[in-house]
N, C-alpha and C positions, 0 to 999 in steps of 0.2 A: 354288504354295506347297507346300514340303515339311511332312512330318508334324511335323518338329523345331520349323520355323516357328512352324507351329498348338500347339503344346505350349508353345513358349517365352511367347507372345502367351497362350494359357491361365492360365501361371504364372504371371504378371505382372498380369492381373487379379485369379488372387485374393488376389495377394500386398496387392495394390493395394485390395481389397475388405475383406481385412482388418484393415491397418492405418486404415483408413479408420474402422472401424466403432468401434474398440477409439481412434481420435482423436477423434472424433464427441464423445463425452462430453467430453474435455478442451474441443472449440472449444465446445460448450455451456455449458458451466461458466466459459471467458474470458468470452464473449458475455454470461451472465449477471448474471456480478462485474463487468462494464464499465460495465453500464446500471446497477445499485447504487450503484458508485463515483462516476459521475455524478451521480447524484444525491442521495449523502450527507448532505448538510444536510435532507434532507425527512426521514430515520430516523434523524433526530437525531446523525450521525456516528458511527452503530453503538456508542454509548457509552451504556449503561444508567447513570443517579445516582441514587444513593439521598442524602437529605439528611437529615440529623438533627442538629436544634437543639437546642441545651443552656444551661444557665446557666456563667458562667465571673466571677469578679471582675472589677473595672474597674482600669484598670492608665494609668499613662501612658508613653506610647508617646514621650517624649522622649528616653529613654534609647536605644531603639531608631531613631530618625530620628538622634542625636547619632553614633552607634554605622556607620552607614553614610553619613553626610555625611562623618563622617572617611576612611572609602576610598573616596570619591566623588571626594574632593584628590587622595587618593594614584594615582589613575587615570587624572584630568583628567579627568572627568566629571560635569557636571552637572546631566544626567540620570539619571530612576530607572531601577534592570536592572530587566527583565522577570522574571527571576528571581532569590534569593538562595538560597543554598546553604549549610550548615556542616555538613562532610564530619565523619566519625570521627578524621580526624586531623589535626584541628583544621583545617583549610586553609577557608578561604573562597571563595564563585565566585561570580561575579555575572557573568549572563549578558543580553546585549544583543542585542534583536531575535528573530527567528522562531527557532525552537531552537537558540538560544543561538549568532546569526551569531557573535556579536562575546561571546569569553570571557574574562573575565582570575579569574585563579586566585591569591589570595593566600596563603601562609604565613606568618604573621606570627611565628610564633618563630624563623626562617628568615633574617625581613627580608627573602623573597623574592616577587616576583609573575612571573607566566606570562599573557601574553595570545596567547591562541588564537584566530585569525579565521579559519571557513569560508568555503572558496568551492564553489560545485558543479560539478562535473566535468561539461562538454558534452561528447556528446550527449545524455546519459544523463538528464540531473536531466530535460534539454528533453524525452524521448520516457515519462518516469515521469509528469511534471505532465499531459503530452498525453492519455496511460491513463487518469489520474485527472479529468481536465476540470480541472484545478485552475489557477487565474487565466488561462483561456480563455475565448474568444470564447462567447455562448452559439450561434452556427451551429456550430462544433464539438460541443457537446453534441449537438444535433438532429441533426447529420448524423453523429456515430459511434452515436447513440440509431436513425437508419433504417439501418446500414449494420449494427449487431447484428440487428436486427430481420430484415432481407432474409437473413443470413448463418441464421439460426435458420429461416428458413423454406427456404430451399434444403438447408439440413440433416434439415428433419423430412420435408420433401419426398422428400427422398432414399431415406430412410430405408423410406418406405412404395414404394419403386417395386420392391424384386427380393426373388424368394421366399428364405425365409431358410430352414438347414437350425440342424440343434440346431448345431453349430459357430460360426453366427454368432451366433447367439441368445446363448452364451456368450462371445466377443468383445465385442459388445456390452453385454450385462452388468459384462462385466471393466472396459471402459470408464468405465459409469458408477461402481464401487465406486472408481477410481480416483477419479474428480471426487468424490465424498462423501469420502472419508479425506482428498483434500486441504481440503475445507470445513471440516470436522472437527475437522481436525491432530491432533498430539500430546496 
């Protein structure tokens, strides 16, 4: 082994040390939004509700059922959308299924309608639902919930095995500020 050798092989672990340390925090922070997201429904889906009941007059709601059974025809629909909409400019939307699969957009000063059907792009929606456990197996859960867990422990594992000088102390650091400012955001 020449000296260049041993220098090159030097450089490259601490290149490899420090990127390492200054990643450490990013695969912490996936690891730990993984297991979160898995199990969303238990912290309520990260969605704090405040509710506040009021008095309001009684009204009848015939106007309004007569009001969307007439573009219920105009749709060929005889089912209710999931959601109803009246835009600023004046347009209507009535949206069918999980965020709005199935859209149709009406203009009625227009006399125009626009229906808009999603589909999702494979691989992509398949490898986002997989991250999020979302209409998966629950052995997928359990088994990305031990494979965070093993990943977190080979991490902190890691972490405590090589003497640290102030340089990596501040990598690592930097690391973690990255994972908090992304938690954070804007």
């Amino acid at each position: 082994m020449t000296h260049l050798d041993l220098l090159n092989k030097r450089s490259w672990r601490k290149i490899h040390r420090w990127i390492g340390l200054v990643v450490a925090g990013l695969v912490i922070f996936y690891c730990l939004t993984g297991i979160l997201l898995n199990h969303r429904r238990y912290f309520a889906f990260f969605i704090a509700k405040d509710v506040t009941v009021s008095s309001v007059p009684t009204s009848d709601t015939s106007v309004m059922r007569t009001f969307i059974d007439m573009y219920k025809k105009q749709i060929n629909r005889m089912d209710d959308p999931t959601v109803i909409r009246i835009r600023g400019d004046e347009s209507i939307e009535f949206l069918y299924g999980s965020h709005g699969k199935t859209t149709y957009i009406i203009h009625p000063r227009d006399g125009r309608m626009l229906r808009i059907d999603k589909r999702y792009r494979q691989p992509w929606t398949w490898l986002n639902n997989l991250h999020k456990a979302f209409k998966t197996h629950m052995a997928w859960v359990v088994l990305s919930d031990v494979f965070c867990a093993m990943l977190l422990l080979v991490i902190f594992s890691g972490l405590t095995l090589p003497r640290y000088r102030p340089l990596d102390w501040c990598l690592l650091a930097g690391g973690l500020l990255i994972m908090l400012f992304t938690m954070l955001g804007p």
